[in-house]
C-alpha positions in Angstrom: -1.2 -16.0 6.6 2.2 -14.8 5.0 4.3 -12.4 6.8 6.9 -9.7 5.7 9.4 -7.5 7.1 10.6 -4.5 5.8 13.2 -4.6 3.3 12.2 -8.1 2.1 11.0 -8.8 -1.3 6.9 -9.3 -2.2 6.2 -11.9 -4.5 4.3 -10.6 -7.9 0.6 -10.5 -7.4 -2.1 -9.0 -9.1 -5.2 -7.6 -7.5 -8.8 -5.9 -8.7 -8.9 -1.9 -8.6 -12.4 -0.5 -7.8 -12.5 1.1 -11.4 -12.3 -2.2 -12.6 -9.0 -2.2 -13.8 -6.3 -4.5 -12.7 -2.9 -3.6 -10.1 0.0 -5.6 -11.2 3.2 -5.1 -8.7 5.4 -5.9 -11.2 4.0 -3.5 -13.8 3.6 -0.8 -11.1 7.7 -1.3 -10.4 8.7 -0.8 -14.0 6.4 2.3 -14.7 7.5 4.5 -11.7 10.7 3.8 -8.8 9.7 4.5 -4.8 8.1 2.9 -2.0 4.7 1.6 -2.7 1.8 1.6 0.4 -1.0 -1.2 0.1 -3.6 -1.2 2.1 -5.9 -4.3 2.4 -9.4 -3.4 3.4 -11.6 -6.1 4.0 -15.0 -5.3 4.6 -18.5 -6.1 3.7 -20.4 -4.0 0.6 
């Protein structure tokens, strides 16, 4: 498992939203500036 510290750069991923959509980080960086929160919830539906 990859590990990062704060102030360190994320590599570009992309990940499935619930509505079906997709969440590019890259994308999300050029529409709006700020601190961005991800939260990974692995669970069982």
């Amino acid at each position: 498992m990859s590990e990062w510290k704060l102030g360190e750069r994320l590599p570009d991923f992309t990940l499935p939203e619930a509505s079906g959509e997709s969440y590019t980080l890259s994308h999300d960086q050029k529409e709006r500036e700020g601190w961005r929160f991800i939260i990974y919830f692995r669970g069982s539906w």
